[in-house]
FILUM-817792 format. One line per field, with one value per residue (C-alpha): x, y, z; residue in one letter; chain; residue number from 1. Coordinates in nm, 4 decimals, decimal comma. Each point is the difference from the previous one (the first is absolute). Example, Ala and Ser with C-alpha at 12.3 -4.5 7.8 and 13.67 -1.06 7.14 Angstrom:
// FILUM-817792
px = c(1,2300/0,1370)
py = c(-0,4500/0,3440)
pz = c(0,7800/-0,0660)
r = c(A/S)
c = c(A/A)
k = c(1/2)
***
This chain:
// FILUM-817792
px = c(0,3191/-0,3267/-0,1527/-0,0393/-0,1508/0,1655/0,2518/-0,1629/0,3593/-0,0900/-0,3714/0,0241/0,2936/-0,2026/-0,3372/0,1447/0,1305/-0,3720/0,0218/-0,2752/-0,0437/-0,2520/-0,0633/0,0630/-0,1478/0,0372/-0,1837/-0,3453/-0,0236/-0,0261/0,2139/0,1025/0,0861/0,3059/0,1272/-0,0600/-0,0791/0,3265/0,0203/0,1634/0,1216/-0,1117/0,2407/0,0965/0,3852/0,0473/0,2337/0,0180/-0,1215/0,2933/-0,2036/-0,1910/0,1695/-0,2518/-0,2585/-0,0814/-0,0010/-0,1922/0,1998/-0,1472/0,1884/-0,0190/0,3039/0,0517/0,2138/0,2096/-0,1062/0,2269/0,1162/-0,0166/0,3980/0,1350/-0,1660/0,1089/0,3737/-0,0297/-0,0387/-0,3773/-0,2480/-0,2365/-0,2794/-0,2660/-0,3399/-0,2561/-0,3055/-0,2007/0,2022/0,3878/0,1311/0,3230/0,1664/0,2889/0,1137/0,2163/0,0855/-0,1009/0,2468/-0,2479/-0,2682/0,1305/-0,1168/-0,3464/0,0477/-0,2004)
py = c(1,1363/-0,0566/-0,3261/-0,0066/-0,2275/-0,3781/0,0829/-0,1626/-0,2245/-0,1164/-0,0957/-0,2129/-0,1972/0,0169/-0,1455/-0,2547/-0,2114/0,0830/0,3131/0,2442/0,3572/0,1778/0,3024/0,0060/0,2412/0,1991/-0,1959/0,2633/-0,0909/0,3664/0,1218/0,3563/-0,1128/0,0452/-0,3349/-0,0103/-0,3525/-0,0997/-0,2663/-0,2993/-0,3424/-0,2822/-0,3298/-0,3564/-0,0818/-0,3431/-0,1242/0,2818/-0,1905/-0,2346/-0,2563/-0,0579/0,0594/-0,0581/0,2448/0,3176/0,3087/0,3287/0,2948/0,3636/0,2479/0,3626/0,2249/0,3258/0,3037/0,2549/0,3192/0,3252/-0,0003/-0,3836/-0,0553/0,2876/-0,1056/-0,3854/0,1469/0,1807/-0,2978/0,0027/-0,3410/-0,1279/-0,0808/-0,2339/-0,0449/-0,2303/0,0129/-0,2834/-0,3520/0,0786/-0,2142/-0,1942/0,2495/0,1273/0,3203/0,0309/0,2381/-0,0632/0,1586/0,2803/-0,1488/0,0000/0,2937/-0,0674/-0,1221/0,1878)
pz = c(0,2388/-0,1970/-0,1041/-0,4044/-0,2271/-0,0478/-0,3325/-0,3468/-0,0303/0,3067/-0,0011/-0,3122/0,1485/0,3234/-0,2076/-0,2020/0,3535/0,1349/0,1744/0,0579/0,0173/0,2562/0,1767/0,3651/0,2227/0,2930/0,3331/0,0216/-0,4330/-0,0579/-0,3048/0,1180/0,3261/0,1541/-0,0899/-0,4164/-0,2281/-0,1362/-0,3145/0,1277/-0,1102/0,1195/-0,1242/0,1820/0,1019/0,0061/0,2286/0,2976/0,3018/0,0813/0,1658/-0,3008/-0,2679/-0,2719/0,1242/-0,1699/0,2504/-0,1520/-0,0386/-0,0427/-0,1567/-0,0062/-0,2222/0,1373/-0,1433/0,1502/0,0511/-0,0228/0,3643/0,0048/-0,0939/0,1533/0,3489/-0,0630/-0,0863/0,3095/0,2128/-0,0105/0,0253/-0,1937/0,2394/-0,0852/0,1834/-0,0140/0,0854/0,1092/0,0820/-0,0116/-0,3527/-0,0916/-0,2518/-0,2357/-0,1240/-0,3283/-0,2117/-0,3812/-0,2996/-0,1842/-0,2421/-0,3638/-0,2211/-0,1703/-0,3499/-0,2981)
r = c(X/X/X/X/X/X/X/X/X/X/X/X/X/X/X/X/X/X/X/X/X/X/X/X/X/X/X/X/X/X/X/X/X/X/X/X/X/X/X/X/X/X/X/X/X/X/X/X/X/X/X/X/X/X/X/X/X/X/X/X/X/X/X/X/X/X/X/X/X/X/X/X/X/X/X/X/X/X/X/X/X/X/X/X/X/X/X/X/X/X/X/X/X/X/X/X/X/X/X/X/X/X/X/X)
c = c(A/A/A/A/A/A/A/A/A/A/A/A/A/A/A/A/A/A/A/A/A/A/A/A/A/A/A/A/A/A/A/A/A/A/A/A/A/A/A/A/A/A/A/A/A/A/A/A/A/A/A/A/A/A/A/A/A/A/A/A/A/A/A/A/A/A/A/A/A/A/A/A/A/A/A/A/A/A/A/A/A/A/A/A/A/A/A/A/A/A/A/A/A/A/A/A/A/A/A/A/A/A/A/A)
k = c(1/2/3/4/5/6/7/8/9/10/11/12/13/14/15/16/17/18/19/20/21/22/23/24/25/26/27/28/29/30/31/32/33/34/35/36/37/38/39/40/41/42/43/44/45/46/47/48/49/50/51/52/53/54/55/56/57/58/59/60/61/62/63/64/65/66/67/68/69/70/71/72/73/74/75/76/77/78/79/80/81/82/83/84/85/86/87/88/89/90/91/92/93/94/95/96/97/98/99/100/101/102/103/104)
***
């Protein structure tokens, strides 16, 4: 799986309720390292941390696509593996339908 940039459809939904979009990099800041900047998006849930209920938690999020092997390995019983690096984060992995087709 690669990371790719946050879809359009989704950034202006994304922007209009606040969110931001910025470049995250790898932990030595060097761009051709082995771990590569990914776009992210940066938004507030309301209503995540049970004991207060009115708070707004950050969320990052990162969209990746399948590569070639990707669904053949997954099909095959393979995991998805994620690994942080740096503090270990509450998170969630979903799988988004495909983007609609560009219009014009």
């Amino acid at each position: 799986m690669r990371p790719v940039p946050i879809p359009d459809h989704i950034w202006k939904t994304a922007e209009a309720s606040g969110g931001n979009r910025v470049i995250v990099g790898g932990p030595d800041g060097d761009p051709t390292g082995a771990v590569r900047p990914v776009e992210a998006l940066v938004y507030g849930i309301v209503g995540f941390d049970e004991k207060n209920p009115d708070a707004t938690v950050r969320a990052l999020t990162v969209f990746h696509v399948a590569e070639k092997d990707d669904v053949e390995k997954f099909q095959a019983g393979g995991w998805i593996v994620i690994t942080f690096l740096g503090d270990m984060v509450p998170y969630e992995v979903g799988v988004a339908p495909a983007a609609p087709a560009p219009v014009g």
